[in-house]
Legacy VTK file of the C-alpha trace (Angstrom):
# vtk DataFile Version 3.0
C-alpha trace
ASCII
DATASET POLYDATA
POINTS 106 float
-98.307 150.398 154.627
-98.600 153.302 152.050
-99.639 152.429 148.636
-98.404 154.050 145.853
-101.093 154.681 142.352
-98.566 155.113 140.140
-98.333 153.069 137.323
-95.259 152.372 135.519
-95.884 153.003 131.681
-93.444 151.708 129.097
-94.010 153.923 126.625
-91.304 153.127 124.191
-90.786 149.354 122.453
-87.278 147.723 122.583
-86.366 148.595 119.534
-86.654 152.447 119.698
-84.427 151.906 122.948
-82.220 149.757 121.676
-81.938 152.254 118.876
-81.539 155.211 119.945
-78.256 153.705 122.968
-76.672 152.319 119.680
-77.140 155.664 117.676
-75.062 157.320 121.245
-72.775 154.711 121.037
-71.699 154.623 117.168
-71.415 158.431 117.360
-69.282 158.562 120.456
-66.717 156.077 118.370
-66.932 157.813 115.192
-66.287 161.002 117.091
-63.285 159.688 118.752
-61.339 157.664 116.714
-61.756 160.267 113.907
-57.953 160.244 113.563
-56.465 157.562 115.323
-58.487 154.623 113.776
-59.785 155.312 110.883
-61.414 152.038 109.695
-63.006 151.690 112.702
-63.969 155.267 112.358
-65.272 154.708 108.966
-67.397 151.191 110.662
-69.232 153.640 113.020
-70.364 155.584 110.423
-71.598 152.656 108.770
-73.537 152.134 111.605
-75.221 155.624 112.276
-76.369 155.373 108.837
-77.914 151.792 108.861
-79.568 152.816 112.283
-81.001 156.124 110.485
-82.251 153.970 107.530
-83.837 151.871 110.295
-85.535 154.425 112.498
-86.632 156.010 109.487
-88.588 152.464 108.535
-89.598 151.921 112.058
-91.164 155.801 111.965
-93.503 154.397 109.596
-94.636 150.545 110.463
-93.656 150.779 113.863
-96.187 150.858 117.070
-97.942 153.789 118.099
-95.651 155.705 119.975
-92.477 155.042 117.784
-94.307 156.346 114.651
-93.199 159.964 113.255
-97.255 160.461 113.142
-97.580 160.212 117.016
-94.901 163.141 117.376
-95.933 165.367 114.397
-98.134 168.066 115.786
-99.228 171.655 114.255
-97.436 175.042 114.722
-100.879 175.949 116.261
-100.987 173.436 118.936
-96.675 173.543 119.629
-97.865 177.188 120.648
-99.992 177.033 122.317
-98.219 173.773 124.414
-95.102 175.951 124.697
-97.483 178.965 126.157
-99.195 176.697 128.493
-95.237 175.095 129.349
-94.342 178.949 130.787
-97.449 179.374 132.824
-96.752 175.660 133.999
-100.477 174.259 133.256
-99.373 172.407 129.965
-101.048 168.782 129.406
-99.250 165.484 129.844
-98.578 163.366 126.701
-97.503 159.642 126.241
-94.221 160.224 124.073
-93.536 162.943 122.585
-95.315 166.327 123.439
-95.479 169.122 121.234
-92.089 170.954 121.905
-90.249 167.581 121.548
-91.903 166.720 118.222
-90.915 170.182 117.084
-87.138 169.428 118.319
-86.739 166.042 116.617
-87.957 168.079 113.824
-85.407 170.179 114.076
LINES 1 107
106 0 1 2 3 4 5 6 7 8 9 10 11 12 13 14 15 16 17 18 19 20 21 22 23 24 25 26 27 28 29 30 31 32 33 34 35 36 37 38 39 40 41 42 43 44 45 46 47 48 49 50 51 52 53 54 55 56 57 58 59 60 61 62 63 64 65 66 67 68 69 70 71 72 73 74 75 76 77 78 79 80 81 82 83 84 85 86 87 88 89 90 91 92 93 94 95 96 97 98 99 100 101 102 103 104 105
């Protein structure tokens, strides 16, 4: 019987995932009912923005891993991750790494 060392690590809490499928959902129906039906349309878009006022709480107070601070990292060290990325010897992070703190960013 082979036994596998792998750990499953749940690195994001419920409500970052919960979050972040709603945010994918509201957009897709404020994207496609942009003409049809516009007070659901308009509902939506009431909803991205109450989900962005959210996250943008929940950046701050949050756990670890959901906070903007755990994802916030120096144009030094985003170099030098990207740089280790293309010789494929970069380091393993728990959330974000570098290069996806600098694209949320973005």
């Amino acid at each position: 019987m082979a036994m596998n060392n792998e750990t499953e690590v749940r690195v994001w809490d419920p409500l970052v995932r919960i979050f972040h499928w709603t945010l994918v959902a509201a957009f897709t129906i404020a994207y496609v009912t942009e003409e049809e039906w516009m007070d659901l349309h308009v509902w939506a878009g009431y909803i991205v923005a109450g989900l962005i006022v959210f996250r943008t709480v929940w950046g701050v107070i949050g756990p670890k891993h959901a906070r903007f601070s755990d994802f916030l990292f120096s144009p030094a060290t985003t170099r030098a991750y990207l740089k280790d990325m293309l010789s494929l010897r970069e380091t393993r992070y728990l959330g974000h790494n570098p290069a996806g703190g600098a694209m949320v960013v973005a």
